[in-house]
VOGU-3710 file (C-alpha; in Angstrom, 3 decimals, decimal comma):
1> xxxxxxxxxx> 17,052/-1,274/-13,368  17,008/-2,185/-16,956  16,087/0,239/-19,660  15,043/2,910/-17,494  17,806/5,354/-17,404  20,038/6,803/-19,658  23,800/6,782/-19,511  24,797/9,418/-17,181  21,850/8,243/-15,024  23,973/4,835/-15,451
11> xxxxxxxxxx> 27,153/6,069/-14,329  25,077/7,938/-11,746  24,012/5,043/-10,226  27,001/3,134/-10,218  29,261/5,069/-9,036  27,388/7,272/-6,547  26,767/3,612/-4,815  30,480/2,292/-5,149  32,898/5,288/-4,897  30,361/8,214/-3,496
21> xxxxxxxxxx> 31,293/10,751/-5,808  33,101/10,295/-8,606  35,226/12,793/-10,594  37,633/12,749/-13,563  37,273/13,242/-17,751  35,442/11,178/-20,056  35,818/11,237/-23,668  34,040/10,522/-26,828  35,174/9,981/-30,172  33,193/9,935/-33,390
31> xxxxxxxxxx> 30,563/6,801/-33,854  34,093/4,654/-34,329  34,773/4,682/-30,779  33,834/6,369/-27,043  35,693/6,187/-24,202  34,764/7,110/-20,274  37,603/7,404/-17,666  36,884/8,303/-13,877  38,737/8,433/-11,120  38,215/8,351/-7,095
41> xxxxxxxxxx> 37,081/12,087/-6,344  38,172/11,862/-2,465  41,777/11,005/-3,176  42,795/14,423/-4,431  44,103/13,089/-7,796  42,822/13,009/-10,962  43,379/11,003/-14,342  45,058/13,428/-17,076  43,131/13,212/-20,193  45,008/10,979/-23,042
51> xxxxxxxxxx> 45,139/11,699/-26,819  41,634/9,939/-27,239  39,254/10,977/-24,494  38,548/14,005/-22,241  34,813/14,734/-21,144  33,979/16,914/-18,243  31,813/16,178/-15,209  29,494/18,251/-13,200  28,262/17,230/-9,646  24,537/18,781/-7,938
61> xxxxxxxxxx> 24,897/20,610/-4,528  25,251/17,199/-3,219  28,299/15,673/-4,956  26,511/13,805/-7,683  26,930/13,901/-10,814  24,621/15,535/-12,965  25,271/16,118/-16,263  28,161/14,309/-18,730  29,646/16,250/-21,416  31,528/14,444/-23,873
71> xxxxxxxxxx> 34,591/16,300/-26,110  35,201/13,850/-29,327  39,164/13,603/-29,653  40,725/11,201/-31,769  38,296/8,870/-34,354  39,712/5,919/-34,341  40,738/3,608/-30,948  39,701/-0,181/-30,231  39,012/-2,007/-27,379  42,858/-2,676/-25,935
81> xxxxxxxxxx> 43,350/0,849/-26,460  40,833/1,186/-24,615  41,111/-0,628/-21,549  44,490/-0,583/-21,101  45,955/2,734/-21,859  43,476/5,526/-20,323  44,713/3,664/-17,173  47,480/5,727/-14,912  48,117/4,811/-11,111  45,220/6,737/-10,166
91> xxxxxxxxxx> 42,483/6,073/-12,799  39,439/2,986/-12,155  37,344/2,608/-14,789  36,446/3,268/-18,292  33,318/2,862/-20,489  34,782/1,666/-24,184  32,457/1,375/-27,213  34,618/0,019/-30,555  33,722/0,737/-34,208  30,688/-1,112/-35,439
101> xxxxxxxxxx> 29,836/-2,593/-32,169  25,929/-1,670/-30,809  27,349/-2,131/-27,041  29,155/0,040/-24,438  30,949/-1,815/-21,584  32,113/-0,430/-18,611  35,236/-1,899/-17,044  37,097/-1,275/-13,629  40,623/-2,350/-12,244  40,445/-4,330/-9,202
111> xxxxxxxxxx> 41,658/-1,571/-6,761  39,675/-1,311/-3,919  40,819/-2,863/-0,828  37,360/-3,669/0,700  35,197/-3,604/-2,697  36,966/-6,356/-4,825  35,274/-6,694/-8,406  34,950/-9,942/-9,916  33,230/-10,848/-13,899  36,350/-11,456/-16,039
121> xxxxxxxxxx> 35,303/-10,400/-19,297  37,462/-13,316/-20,673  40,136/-10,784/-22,443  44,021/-10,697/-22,671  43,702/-7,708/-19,530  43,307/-9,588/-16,245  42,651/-6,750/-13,936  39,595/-5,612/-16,006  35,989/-6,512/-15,185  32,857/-5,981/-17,044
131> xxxxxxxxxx> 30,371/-4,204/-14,447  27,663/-2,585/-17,051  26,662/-2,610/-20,605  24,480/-0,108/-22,401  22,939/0,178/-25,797  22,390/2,560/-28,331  24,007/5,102/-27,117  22,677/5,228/-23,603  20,055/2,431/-23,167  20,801/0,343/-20,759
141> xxxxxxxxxx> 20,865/-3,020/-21,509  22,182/-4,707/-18,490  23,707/-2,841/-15,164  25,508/-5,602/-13,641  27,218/-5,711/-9,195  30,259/-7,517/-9,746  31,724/-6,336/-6,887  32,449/-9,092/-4,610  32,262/-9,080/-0,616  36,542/-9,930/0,100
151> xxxxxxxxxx> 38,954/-11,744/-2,102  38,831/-14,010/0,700  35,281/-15,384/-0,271  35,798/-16,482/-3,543  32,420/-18,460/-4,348  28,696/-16,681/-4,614  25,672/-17,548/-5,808  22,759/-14,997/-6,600  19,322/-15,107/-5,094  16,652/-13,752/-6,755
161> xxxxxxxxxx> 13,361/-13,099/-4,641  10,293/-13,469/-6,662  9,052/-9,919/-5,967  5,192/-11,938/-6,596  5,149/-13,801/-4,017  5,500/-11,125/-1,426  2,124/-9,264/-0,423  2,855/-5,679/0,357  6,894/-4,179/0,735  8,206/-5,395/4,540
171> xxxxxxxxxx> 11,149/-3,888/6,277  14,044/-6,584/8,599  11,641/-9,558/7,075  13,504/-12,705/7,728  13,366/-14,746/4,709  13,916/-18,262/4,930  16,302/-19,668/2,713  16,099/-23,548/2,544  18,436/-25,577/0,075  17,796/-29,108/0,014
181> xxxxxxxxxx> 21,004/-29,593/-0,925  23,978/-28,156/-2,824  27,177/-29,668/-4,251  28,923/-26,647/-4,640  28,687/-25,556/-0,853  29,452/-29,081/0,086  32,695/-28,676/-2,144  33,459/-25,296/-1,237  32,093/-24,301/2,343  33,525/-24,903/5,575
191> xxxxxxxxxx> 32,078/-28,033/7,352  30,414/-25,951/9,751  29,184/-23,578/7,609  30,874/-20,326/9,480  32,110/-18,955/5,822  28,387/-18,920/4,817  27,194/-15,336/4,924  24,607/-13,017/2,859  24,990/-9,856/1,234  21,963/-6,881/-0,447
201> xxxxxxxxxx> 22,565/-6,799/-4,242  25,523/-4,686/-4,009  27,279/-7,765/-3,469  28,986/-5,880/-0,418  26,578/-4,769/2,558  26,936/-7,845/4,748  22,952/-8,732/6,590  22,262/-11,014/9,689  21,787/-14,575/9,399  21,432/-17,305/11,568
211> xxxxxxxxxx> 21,828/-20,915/10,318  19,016/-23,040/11,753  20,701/-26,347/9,745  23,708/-27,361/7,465  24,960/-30,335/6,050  27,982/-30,382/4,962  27,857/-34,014/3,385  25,157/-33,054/0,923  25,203/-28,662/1,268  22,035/-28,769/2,503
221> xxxxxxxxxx> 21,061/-25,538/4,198  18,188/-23,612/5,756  19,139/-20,322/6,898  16,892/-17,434/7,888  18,279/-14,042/6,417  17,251/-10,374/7,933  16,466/-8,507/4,432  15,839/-5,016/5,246  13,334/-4,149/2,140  11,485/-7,111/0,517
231> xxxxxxxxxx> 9,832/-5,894/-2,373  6,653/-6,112/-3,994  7,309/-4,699/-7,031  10,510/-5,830/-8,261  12,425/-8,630/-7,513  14,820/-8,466/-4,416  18,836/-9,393/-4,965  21,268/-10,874/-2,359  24,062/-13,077/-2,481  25,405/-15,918/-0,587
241> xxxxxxxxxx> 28,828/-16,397/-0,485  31,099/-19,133/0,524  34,344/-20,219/0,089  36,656/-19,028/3,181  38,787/-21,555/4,829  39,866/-19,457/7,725  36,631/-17,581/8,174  35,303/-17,095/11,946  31,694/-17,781/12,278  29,394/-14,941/9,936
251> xxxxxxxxxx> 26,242/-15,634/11,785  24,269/-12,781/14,080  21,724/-14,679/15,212  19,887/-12,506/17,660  19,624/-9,487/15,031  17,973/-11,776/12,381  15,036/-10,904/14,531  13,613/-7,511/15,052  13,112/-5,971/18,265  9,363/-6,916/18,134
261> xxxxxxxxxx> 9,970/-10,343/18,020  9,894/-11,910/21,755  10,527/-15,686/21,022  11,544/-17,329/18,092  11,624/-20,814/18,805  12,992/-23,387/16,082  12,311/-25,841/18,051  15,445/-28,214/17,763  16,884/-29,499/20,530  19,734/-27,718/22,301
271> xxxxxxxxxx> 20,102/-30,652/24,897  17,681/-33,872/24,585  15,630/-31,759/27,572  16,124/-28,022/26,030  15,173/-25,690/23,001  16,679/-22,425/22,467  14,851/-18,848/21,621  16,564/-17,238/18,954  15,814/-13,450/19,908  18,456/-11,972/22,736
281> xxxxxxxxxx> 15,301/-12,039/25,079  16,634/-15,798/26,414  13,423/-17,227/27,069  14,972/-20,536/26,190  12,733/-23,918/27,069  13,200/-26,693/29,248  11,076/-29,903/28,540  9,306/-31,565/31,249  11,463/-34,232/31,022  14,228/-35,193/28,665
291> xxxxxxxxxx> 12,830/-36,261/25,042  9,326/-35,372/26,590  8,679/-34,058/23,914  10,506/-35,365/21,361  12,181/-34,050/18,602  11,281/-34,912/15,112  11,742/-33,872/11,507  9,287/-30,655/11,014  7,750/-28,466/8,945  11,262/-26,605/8,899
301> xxxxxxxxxx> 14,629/-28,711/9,970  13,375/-30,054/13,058  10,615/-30,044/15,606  9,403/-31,168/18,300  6,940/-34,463/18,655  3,903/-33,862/21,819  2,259/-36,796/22,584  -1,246/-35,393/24,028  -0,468/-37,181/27,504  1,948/-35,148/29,267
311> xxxxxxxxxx> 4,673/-33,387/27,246  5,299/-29,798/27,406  8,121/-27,333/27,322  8,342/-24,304/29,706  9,699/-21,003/28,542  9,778/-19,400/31,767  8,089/-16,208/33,156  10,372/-13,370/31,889  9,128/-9,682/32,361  9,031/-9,279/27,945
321> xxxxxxxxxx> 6,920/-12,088/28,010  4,179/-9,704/29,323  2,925/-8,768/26,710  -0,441/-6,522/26,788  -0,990/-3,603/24,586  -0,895/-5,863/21,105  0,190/-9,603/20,117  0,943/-12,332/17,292  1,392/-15,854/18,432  2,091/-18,083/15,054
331> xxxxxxxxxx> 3,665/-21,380/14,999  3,436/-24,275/12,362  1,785/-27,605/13,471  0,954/-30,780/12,575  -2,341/-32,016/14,710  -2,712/-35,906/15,306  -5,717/-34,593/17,082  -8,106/-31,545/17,920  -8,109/-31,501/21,905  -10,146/-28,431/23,418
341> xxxxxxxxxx> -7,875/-26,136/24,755  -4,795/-28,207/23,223  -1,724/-25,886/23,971  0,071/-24,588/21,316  1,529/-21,580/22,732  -0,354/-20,087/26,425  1,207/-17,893/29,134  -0,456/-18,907/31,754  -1,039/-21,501/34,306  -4,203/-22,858/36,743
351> xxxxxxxxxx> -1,725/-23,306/39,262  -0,786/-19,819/39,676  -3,068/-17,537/40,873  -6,067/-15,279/39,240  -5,370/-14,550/35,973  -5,030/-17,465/35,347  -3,793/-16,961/31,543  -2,602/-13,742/28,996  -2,999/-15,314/26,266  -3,208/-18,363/24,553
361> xxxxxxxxxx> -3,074/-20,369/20,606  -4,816/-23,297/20,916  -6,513/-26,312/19,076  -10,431/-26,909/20,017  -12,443/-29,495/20,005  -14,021/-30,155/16,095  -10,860/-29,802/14,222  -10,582/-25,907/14,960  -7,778/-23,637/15,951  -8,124/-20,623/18,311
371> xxxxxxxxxx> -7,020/-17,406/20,008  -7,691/-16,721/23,341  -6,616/-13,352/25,271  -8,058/-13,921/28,472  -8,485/-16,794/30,760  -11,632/-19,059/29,743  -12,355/-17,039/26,218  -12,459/-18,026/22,790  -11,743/-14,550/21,307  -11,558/-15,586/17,696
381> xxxxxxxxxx> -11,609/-19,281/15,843  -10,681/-20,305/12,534  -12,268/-22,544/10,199  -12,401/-26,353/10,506  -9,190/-28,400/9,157  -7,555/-31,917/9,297  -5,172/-34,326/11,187  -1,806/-34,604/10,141  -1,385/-32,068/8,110  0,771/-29,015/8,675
391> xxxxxxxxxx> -0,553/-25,472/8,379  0,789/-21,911/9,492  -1,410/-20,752/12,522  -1,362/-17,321/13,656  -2,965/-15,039/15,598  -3,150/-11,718/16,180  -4,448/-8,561/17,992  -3,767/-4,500/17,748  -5,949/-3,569/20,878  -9,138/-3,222/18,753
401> xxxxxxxxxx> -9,569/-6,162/16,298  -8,347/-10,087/17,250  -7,487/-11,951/14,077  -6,814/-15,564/13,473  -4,955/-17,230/10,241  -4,416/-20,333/8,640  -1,676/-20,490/5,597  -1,546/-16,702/5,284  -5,413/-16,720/5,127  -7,674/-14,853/7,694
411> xxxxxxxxxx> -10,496/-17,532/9,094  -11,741/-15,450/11,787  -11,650/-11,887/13,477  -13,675/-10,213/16,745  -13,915/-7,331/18,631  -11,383/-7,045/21,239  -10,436/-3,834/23,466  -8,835/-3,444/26,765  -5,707/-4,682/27,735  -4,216/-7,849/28,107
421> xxxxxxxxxx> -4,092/-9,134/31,716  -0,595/-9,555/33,196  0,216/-13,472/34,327  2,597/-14,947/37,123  2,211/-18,173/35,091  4,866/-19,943/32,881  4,866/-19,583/28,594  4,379/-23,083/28,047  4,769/-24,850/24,421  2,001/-27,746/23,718
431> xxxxxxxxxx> -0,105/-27,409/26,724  -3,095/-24,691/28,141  -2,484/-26,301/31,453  -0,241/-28,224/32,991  -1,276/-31,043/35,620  -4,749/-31,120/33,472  -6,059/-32,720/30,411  -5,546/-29,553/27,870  -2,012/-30,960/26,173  -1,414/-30,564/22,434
441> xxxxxxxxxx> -1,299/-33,426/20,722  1,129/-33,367/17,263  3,606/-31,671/15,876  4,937/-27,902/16,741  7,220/-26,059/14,723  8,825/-22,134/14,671  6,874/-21,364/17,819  6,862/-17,429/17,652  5,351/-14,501/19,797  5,731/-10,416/18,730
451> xxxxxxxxxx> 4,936/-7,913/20,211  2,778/-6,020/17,821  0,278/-7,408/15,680  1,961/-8,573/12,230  -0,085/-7,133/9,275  -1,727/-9,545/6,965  0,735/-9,216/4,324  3,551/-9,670/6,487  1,864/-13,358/7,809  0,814/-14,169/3,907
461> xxxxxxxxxx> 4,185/-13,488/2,977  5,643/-15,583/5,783  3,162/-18,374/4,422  4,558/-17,852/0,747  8,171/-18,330/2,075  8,134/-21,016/4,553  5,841/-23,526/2,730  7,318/-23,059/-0,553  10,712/-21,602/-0,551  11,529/-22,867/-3,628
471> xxxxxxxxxx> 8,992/-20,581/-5,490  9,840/-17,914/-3,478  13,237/-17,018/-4,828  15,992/-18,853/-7,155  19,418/-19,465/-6,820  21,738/-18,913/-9,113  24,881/-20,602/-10,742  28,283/-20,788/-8,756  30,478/-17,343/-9,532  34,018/-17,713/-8,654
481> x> 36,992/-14,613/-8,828
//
């Protein structure tokens, strides 16, 4: 937003996005001074112009304002002129610009009820805070979103996305964010993290999250956040805020997932013999036995350990797990070995009658990893890699074309038409089939199945984020009200 508009494109902005449609008089003096004052247009009041400013407003068919006209008054005002006296019971902000100074500010009174504004500029006037400053006459130098979620969250920090590390623009992406740890949520935050929650750059529009970890001891946190529009061509804003003693739980877990999504499996344990999906489709796992497998550190919080022999987990046979006009299966794993046909995630079962399988992310024999989308096939196989070491598998299929990636890199694509066969058998985690030989052996993590097939940028992007999180945004210093 920086040096691309001019002033009443400023104001524009702004206030279009805070108050709708603003309306009231502004006023400029000669190069000594200039002074904006606006009120709330909805309210049915308006600010009476003072001795020193008046300026007229005119709105488009649409309520916006178009076009600022400024009538100079008085020469000579300074900054506590300013700021204090324009105000009247129903006037919110003012622009101010004193004699000699290169830099307009624009200050509000901390009014609104649901819209709090926070940025003390540091002067003698406690209610005002700085929200823009422009220079030469217009430029903008800095646009700034004080405005804070409540009064009741009194701590934020700022996230900045690195807009370079995301492949093409993605809509609901859930962004990971992962904080080793953090002393200022581990003096501030509840113990349970239920104050946590994440806001767009306005500093008010509250998104999903769902808190996969935190630790309260050191403010360690991993999060995943639904961001509606992650950008590729400028960075992307939000906030996390903190703070709230007597907050209820912020979390919606089951919307941090869009409606493609069929699993998401972090693969913690719920109970020593359980793992929970994170979508609202409930196809929740149950081990084959308790700690069989078991869970371990992963790639991402925790995971879950296979040992090759006889561990699985079974996700059930639920009607959305029938997947057959187009499919991603991704998960991140850590292979102590390459078995042929070594389970990663496969609906399907030998037990159950022909089909035998729908479809199915395996390991194969030679260090490989592959997709299979009907019983017996290798549709498409990625390159050769190595033992205990973790990488992002995923494949995927859009009724023509079967892909297969490795760390947000295609290895592998082939022909595929048709549609997928429908399966009585189980979705089973770290095996192709039960009872048999075909068991994964290693580590799985964020076991995931969609729907659709995920484009390339969206699975490079998920790479970028989850490997590397700390080059994929930064956080900013504490702000407190």
């Amino acid at each position: 937003m920086q040096n691309t508009k001019n002033l009443s494109q400023a104001l524009e902005l702004y206030y279009s996005d805070y108050w709708q449609y603003p309306a009231g008089e502004i006023g400029s003096s000669s190069d000594d001074g200039f002074c904006i004052e606006l009120t709330l247009q909805d309210d049915g009041k308006t600010c009476k112009p003072n001795s020193f400013c008046s300026l007229i407003t005119q709105k488009d068919q649409d309520g916006k304002v178009k076009y600022l006209a400024s009538l100079p008054k008085d020469p000579l005002f300074n900054k506590n002129q300013c700021s204090i006296s324009p105000f009247s019971d129903n006037c919110h902000c003012i622009l101010y610009k004193t004699k000699g100074d290169q830099e307009y500010k624009l200050f509000s009174k901390l009014e609104d009820e649901n819209n709090d504004l926070a940025k003390n500029d540091g002067g003698t006037e406690p209610t005002m805070y700085e929200i823009a400053s422009y220079e030469n006459q217009g430029a903008i130098k800095e646009i700034k979103y004080p405005r804070y979620y409540a009064s009741s969250w009194p701590k934020r920090k700022k996230i900045t996305i690195n807009h370079s590390k995301v492949s093409s623009t993605l809509s609901d992406f859930p962004v990971l964010i992962n904080i080793s740890s953090d002393s200022d949520l581990a003096s501030h935050a509840q113990s349970d993290g239920d104050d946590i929650l994440f806001t767009l750059s306005d500093g008010t529009t509250k998104l999903s999250h769902e808190i996969e970890n935190y630790d309260s001891a050191t403010g360690k946190l991993i999060s995943w956040v639904k961001v509606p529009t992650l950008s590729s061509t400028q960075d992307t804003i939000l906030y996390l805020y903190y703070g709230n003693p007597s907050a209820e739980n912020q979390e919606n877990k089951t919307d941090v997932w869009d409606s493609n999504y069929k699993m998401v499996q972090h693969l913690k344990d719920d109970t020593t013999s359980t793992t929970k999906d994170s979508t609202s489709n409930n196809n929740n796992g149950t081990k084959v036995a308790a700690n069989e497998p078991i869970e371990t550190d992963g790639k991402i919080a925790k995971a879950q350990s296979f040992d090759g022999d006889n561990d699985y987990i079974n996700c059930g046979n639920n009607a959305n797990l029938n997947i057959t006009d187009a499919i991603t299966l991704e998960a991140w794993v850590k292979p102590a070995s390459y078995v042929n046909w070594g389970g990663i995630i496969v609906k399907g079962n030998w037990a159950q009658p022909s089909p035998y399988s729908s479809y199915a992310l395996d390991t194969k024999s030679g260090d490989y990893f592959k997709m299979g989308l009907a019983w017996g096939t290798e549709t498409v196989v990625s390159k050769q890699h190595s033992t205990n070491v973790w990488y992002h598998v995923a494949g995927t299929w859009n009724g023509i074309k079967a892909k297969i990636y490795v760390n947000g890199v295609k290895e592998g694509e082939a022909d595929k038409t048709g549609s997928l066969q429908v399966t009585t058998g189980i979705l089973a985690i770290g095996v192709d089939h039960p009872g048999g030989v075909e068991y994964f052996n290693g580590l799985i993590d964020e076991a995931r199945i969609s729907n659709i097939a995920r484009s390339p940028e969206w699975i490079a992007t998920e790479y970028a984020n989850q490997n590397d999180p700390a080059s994929f945004y930064t956080i900013g210093q504490e702000e407190t009200i």
